[in-house]
N, C-alpha and C positions, 0 to 999 in steps of 0.2 A: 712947330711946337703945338701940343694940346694939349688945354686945358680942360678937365671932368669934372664935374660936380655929381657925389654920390651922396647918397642918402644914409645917412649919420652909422648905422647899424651895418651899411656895407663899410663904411671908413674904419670902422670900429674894427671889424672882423680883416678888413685887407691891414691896419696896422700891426695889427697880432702875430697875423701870420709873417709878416714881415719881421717882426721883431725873432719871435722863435725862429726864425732860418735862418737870419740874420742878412736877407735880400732885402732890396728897395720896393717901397710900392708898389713905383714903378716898373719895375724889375715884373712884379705880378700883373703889373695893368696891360704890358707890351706881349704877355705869352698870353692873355687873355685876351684880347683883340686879335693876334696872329689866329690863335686856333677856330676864332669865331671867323673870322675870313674864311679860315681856310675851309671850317664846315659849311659856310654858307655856300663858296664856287661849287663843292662837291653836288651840293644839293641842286643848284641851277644845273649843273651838266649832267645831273640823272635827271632831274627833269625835261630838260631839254630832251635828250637821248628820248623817252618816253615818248616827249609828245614826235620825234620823227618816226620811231616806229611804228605808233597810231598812225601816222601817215602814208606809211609804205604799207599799208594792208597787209604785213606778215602777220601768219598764223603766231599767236602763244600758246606756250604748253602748260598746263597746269604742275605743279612737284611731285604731285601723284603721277598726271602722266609719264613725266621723265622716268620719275622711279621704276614706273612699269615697264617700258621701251628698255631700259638695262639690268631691268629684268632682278632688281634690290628691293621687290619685294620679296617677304619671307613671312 
């Protein structure tokens, strides 16, 4: 179980929306955690990824290079 204490003017606006959709707070407060979860691992595993790459000394290409290299410039 978890307890939140929000600041009046978020309470305000998460009741609202609850009422007009006729979901629970709740309801809002658990897909709003799941997503921020899930954007946060995204974010650690590109970073991650990065800093290994930094590591293995491969070359990067700039979007201009790519573009060039398959020849989508025009």
């Amino acid at each position: 179980m978890l307890s939140v204490r929000l600041p009046e003017e978020i309470e305000q606006k998460l009741t609202q929306l609850a009422e007009k959709t006729g979901r629970t707070k709740s309801y809002y407060a658990k897909k709003a955690i799941i997503s921020f979860l899930e954007d946060k691992e995204d974010h650690l595993l590109a970073v991650q990824a990065y800093e290994e790459h930094l590591e293995s000394g491969k070359k990067t290409f700039t979007s201009a290079e790519v573009r060039k290299d398959l020849g989508l410039e025009g």
